[in-house]
N, C-alpha and C positions, 0 to 999 in steps of 0.2 A: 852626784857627780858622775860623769863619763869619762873614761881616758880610752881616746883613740888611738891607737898604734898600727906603724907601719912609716915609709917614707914619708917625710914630711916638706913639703914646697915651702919655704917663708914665701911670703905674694910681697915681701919689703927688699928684695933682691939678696938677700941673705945665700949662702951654699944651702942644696939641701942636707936633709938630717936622714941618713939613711936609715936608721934604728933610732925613729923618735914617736914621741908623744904629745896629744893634742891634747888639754884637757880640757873640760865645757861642766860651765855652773849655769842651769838654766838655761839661757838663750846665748851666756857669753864664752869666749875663750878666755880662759881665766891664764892658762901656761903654758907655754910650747918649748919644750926642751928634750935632749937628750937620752936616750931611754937608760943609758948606764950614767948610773950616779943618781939619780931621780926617781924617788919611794913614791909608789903608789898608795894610797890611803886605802885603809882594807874594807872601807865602805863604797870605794867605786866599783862601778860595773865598766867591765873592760871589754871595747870592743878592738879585735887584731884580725880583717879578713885577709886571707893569704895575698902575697903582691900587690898592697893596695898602697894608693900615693894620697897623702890629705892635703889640700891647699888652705890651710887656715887661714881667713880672713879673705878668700876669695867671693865675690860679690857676684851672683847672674844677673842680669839687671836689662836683657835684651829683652825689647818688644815687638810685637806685629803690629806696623801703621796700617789703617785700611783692611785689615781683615773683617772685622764686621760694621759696614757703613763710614762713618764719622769718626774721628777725622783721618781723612786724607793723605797719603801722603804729600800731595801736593800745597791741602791745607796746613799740614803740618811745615814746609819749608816757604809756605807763604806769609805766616806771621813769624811775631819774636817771641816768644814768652815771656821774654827778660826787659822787655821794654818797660814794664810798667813800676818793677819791682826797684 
């Protein structure tokens, strides 16, 4: 397990949590709470870089159309994708 600390954004419109914690099992966020009142397990490794903000559940998920060849961005607002489905 990892617990991340520092500012924490909720990405669900929540306040953020100025003194809080991310926790991460594997690939998942398992807890995101508070840093007072909330025991860390003494088998986590704890990561706290100085002034850092975490966005838990934040997704990047931007691409480059047309950077190399196919497709298009033209091709890409010429069809549906969703037409078929």
């Amino acid at each position: 397990m990892i617990v991340l600390k520092g500012r924490v954004l909720p990405c669900n419109g929540q306040q953020p949590i100025e003194r809080g914690m991310v926790w991460v099992e594997g690939e998942k966020i398992v807890r995101v709470c508070a840093e007072q009142g909330c025991a860390i397990p003494p088998q986590a490794e704890i990561i706290a870089p100085a002034g850092a903000s975490i966005m838990p559940g934040m997704i990047e998920q931007h691409c480059h159309i047309g950077n190399s060849g196919k497709p298009t961005s033209v091709d890409f607002y010429r069809t549906n994708p969703y037409e078929e489905t």
